[in-house]
N, C-alpha and C positions, 0 to 999 in steps of 0.2 A: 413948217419950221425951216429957216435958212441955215443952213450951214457952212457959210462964207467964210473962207479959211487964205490971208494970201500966202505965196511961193515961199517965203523964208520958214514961216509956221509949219508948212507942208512939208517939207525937205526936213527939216526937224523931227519932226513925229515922223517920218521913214525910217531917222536914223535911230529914233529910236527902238521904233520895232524890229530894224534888224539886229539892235545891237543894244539890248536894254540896261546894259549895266553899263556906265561911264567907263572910262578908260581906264582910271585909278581904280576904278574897282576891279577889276580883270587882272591888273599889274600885280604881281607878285612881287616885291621890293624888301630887302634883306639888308640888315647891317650886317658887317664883320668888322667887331669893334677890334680896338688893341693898342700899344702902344708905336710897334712898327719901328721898335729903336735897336739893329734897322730892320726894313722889309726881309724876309730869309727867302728861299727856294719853298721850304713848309709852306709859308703863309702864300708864298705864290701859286701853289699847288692846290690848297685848298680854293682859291680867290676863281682861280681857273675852270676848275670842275665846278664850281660854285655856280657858274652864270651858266651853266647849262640848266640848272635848277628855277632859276629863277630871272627875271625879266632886267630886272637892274639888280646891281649889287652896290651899297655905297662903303667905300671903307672906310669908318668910322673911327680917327687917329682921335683917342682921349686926351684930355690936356689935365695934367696933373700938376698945380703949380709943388706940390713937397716933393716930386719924384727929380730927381738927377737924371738927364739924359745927356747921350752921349753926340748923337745927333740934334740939332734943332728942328723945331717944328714943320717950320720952311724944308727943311733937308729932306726931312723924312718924308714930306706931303709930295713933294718934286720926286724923292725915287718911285712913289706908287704910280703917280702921274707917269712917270716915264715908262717905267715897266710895264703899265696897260696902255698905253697911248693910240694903240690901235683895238681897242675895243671899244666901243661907244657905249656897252651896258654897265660897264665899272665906272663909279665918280669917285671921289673922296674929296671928303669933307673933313672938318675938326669940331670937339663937340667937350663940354664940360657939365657934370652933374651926371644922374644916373642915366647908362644906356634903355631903359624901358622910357625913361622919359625923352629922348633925343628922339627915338624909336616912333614916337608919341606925336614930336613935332615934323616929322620929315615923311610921316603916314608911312612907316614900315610896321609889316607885319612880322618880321621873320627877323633873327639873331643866327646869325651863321657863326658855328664854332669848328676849330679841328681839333681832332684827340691823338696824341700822340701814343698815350699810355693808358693803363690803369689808373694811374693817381691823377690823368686830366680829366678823365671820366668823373671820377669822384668829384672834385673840384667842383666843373663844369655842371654837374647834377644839380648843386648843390644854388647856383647861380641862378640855371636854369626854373628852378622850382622857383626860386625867390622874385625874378622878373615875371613870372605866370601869375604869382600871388599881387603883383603888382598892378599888372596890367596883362592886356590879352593879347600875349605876345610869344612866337614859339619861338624854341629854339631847335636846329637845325643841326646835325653832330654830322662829321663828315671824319674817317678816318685819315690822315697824315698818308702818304703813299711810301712804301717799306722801304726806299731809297733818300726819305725828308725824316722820319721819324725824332730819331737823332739830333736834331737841330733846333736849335732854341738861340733866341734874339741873346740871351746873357751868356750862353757861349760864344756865339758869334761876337760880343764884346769883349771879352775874355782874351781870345784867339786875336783881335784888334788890341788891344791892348798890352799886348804881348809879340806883337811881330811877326805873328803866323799870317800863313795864307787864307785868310776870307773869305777868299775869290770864290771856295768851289762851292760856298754857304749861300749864297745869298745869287740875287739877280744880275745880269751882266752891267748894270747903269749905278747899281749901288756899290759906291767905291769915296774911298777916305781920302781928303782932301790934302 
């Protein structure tokens, strides 16, 4: 029997043996969907501790054509961009239709959520269950750190929209034009 194998074949089946499961397979990759209208200190916080978890994280900015934003798309994508710029495992994308199906096309396993409360727990349960029934997809619950708690994208427009100080809500590159 010949067993004539050349160098490219060989180097191949090395790599595989030391390392049988592709790359994407190994990768842990996680949305954090949301609207991001804008980025808060919360969502940065989560985002943060988040990729310690996992291998990439993409943040997943929903596009709602009925929803009213206060920020445009661009704006909002640019403060995430800017806020992690020095991280290489955070991307952000934008995405329409259901997150298990996004999830689906961008080969993520994982849905990264934070909980501020009780009633986001509820909520978020309730989501959770529904994208599992949909697809096999986990979700990820991370508590809000006791200094973000508090903070939510529609106070922070709130507070914008009334002339208060923002500043101390949100990341130092997100700021109103």
């Amino acid at each position: 029997m010949n067993w004539s194998i050349n160098e490219s074949a060989f180097e191949h089946f090395i790599l595989i043996l030391i390392n049988p499961l592709s790359e994407t397979q190994l990768m842990k990759k996680a949305i954090f969907p949301g609207s991001f209208d804008p980025l808060t200190l919360g969502h940065f916080d989560i985002i943060k501790r988040g990729v310690t978890l996992f291998d990439e994280i993409i943040v997943a900015i929903g596009v709602n054509a009925s929803k009213k934003y206060m920020f445009s798309l661009e704006e909002r994508k640019q403060f995430i961009e800017d806020a992690f710029a020095d991280e290489s495992k955070i991307k952000v994308m934008t995405y329409k239709g259901l997150t298990v199906d996004f999830c689906k096309e961008i080969d993520a396993s994982f849905i990264l959520r934070g909980l501020r409360n009780p009633a986001d727990f509820e909520f978020e349960k309730a989501i959770a269950h529904t994208n599992r029934d949909l697809a096999p997809i986990e979700t990820v619950f991370l508590l809000t750190s006791a200094g973000t708690s508090y903070i939510a994208s529609s106070i922070v427009r709130d507070v914008i929209r009334n002339n208060g100080d923002y500043t101390k809500l949100v990341p130092k590159n997100v700021r109103v034009k």
